[in-house]
N, C-alpha and C positions, 0 to 999 in steps of 0.2 A: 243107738239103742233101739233096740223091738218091744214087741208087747206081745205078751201070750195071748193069742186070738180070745182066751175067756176071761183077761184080768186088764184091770183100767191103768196098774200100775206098770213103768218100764223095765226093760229089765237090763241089767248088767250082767255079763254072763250067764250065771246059773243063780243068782242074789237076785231076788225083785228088789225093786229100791221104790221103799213105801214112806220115807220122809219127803212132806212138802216144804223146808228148810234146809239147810247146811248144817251140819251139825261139827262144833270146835272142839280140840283138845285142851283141857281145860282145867289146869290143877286150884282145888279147894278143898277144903273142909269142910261136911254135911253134915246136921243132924236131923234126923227123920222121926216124926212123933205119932202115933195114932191119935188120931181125931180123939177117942175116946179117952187119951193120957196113961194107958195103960202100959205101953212101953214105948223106949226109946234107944235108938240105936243112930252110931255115929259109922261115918265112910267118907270116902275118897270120892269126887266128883271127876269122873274119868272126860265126860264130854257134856256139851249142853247147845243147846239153841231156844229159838223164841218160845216153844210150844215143850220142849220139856227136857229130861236130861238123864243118863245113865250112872250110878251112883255105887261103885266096888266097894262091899259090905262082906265082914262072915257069916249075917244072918242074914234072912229076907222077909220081910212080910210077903203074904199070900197075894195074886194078881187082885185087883179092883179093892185093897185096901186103903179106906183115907187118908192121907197124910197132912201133916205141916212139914215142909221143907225149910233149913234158913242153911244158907249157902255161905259162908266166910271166907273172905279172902283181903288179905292187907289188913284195912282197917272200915272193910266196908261188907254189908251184908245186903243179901236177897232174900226175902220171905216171902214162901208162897203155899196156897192150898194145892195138894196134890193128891195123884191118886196112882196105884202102882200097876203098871200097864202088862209086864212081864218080869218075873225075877227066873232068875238061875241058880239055884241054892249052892251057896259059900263062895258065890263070888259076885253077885250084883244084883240091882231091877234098874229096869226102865221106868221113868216115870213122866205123867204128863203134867204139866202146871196146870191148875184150875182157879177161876175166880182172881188172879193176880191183881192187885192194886195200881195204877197208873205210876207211882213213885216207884214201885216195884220192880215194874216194868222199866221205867225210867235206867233205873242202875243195870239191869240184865242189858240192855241195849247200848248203855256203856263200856259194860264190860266187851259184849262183843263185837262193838263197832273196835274197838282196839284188839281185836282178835284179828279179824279179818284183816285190817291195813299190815297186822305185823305176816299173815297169811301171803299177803301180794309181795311180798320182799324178794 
């Protein structure tokens, strides 16, 4: 990998690669709530990692919108404050976790520590 003489991040081909984590494929169930309870909308969690996660919706809230995230999968859930970093209207956003709770934390690092070991196969 190189670096564009004016960008700190590397770059892969023609993609700058601006994640400082890995980020897993990762199927669940999402529901996304405005801070304010105004509306709510559910999606597909396409990928995630420690710091935040990618989320296929037909609607989108607007970039730096608040959210609550709770992430379902099995019989276990992740709840966290978020905030929407970029959407792509009728098919997704990116979001970042914010303020996560250490239990919270606890099961996302579950989740993905059996991400990765099934990754190494």
């Amino acid at each position: 990998m190189e670096n564009f003489p004016d960008s700190p991040f590397p770059v892969r081909g023609s993609i700058v690669e601006r994640r400082a984590k890995p980020r897993y494929s990762f199927l669940a169930i999402v529901e996304l709530t405005e801070t304010a309870g105004v509306m709510c909308i559910q999606g597909r969690l396409r990928d995630v990692n420690t710091k935040g996660c990618y989320v296929n919706t037909p609607s989108t809230f607007p970039a730096s919108t608040a959210l609550e995230v709770v992430i379902s999968r099995n019989d276990e859930t992740f709840t966290s404050n978020s905030k929407v970093v970029y959407a792509h209207d009728g098919i997704g956003m990116g979001l970042v976790f914010v303020d996560t709770t250490s239990d919270q934390v606890d099961t996302l690092h579950s989740w993905l520590a059996g991400l990765a070991s099934t990754e190494m196969l």
